[in-house]
N, C-alpha and C positions, 0 to 999 in steps of 0.2 A: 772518760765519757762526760763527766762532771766539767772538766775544761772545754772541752769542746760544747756542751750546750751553751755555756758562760760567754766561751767565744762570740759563738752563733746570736747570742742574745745582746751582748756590747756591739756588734756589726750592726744588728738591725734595729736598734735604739737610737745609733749615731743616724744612721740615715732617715730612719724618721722625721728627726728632729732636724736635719736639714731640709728635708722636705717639708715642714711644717711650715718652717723660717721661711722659703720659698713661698708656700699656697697664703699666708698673712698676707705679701707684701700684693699678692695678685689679688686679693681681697677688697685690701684697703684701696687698690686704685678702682676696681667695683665698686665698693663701698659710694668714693669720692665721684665716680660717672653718675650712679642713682642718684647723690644729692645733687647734683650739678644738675640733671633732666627734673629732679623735685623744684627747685629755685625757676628754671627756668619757666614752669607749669603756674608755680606759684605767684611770678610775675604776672602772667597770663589773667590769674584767675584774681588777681586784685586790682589790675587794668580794665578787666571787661565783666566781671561779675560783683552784683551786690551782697554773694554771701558773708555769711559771720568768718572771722579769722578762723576761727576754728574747726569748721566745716572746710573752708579753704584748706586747710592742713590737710585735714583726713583726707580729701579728694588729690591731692598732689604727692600722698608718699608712696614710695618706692621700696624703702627697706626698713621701716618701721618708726626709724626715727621723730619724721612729723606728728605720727600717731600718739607716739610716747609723748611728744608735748604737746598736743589738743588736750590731753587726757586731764593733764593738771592744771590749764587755764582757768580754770572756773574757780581752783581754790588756791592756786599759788600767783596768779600771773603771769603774764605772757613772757617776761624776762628771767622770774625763776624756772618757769616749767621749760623752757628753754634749754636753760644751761643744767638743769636735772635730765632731761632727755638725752641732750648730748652728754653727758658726763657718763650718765648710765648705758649708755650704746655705745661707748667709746671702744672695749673691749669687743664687744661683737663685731664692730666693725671693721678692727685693725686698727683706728687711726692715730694718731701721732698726737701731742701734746700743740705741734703748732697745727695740725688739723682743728683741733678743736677752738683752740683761739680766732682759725677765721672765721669756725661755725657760731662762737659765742658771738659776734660784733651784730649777727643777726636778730638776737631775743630783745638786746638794749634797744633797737630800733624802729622794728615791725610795731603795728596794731596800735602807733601813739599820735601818728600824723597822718597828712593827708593820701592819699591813694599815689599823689607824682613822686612826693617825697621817699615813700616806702618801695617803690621801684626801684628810687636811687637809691637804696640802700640794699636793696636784693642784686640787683647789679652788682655792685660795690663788693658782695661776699662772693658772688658770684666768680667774679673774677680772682678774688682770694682762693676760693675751689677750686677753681681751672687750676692755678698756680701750684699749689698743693698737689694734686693730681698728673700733672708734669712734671714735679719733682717725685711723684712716687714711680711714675714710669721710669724715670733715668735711673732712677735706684731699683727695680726691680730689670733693668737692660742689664743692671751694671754686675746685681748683686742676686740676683735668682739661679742662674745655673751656677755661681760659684755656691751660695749655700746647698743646694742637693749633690754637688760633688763635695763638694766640702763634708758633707758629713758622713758621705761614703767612704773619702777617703780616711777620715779622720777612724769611724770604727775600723776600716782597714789596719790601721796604725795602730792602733789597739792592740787588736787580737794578734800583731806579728808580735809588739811588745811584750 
């Protein structure tokens, strides 16, 4: 009875956890769509509005990100609170190591030059985003149903072992 619950409990751990592997990677390309529609808002809203950067932020987030660095501009700066925002969201969001590399190029540039300049820089990550977000799709085409079989099979292989 004791093996058999053991069993039953190595099966449905393995799949879990393939399935977790799986809902991350569908995450992080959400993740990567909401910044992508935030940039491009944000473009928007530093082209045709006189607000504060920071006010900017908070009206253009999506998934909390922006938020989280409006919050510390006033006492860290628009390039630390930046990269503490994304640093700190990194996890929630699923993102990748070079996700966040093309979301950092953004804090070093924003709220220092003129309104055309800071376009071309939002563009600029922008495009990094898209890119990032195409390579999470190929890799969630490639590797989603293989991790939620993958770890059915694998506690399967288990419990026969």
């Amino acid at each position: 009875m004791v093996k058999l619950a053991g069993a039953i409990m190595t099966g449905l751990s393995c799949g879990y956890f393939g399935f977790r592997l799986s809902v991350s990677l569908k995450k992080r390309i959400q993740a990567l769509n909401d910044i992508e529609a935030s940039l491009e808002l944000l473009e928007s809203e530093i082209g045709f509005s006189a607000q504060r950067l920071e006010g900017a932020l908070r009206h253009v987030d999506r998934n909390g990100l922006f938020t989280a660095a409006a919050d510390e501009i006033e006492s860290k700066g628009i390039k630390k609170a930046w990269q503490n925002a994304v640093s700190g969201m990194k996890s929630r969001l699923c993102l990748t190591d070079a996700d966040c590399e093309a979301l950092y190029m953004l804090g070093g540039n924003i709220g220092k030059t003129d309104a055309e300049d800071q376009i071309k820089h939002i563009k600029y990550v922008k495009t990094a985003v898209r890119a990032q977000k195409d390579s999470a799709q190929s890799e969630y085409d490639r590797f989603g149903r293989l991790y939620r079989s993958g770890g059915i099979l694998v506690g399967l292989m288990i419990i026969i072992i």
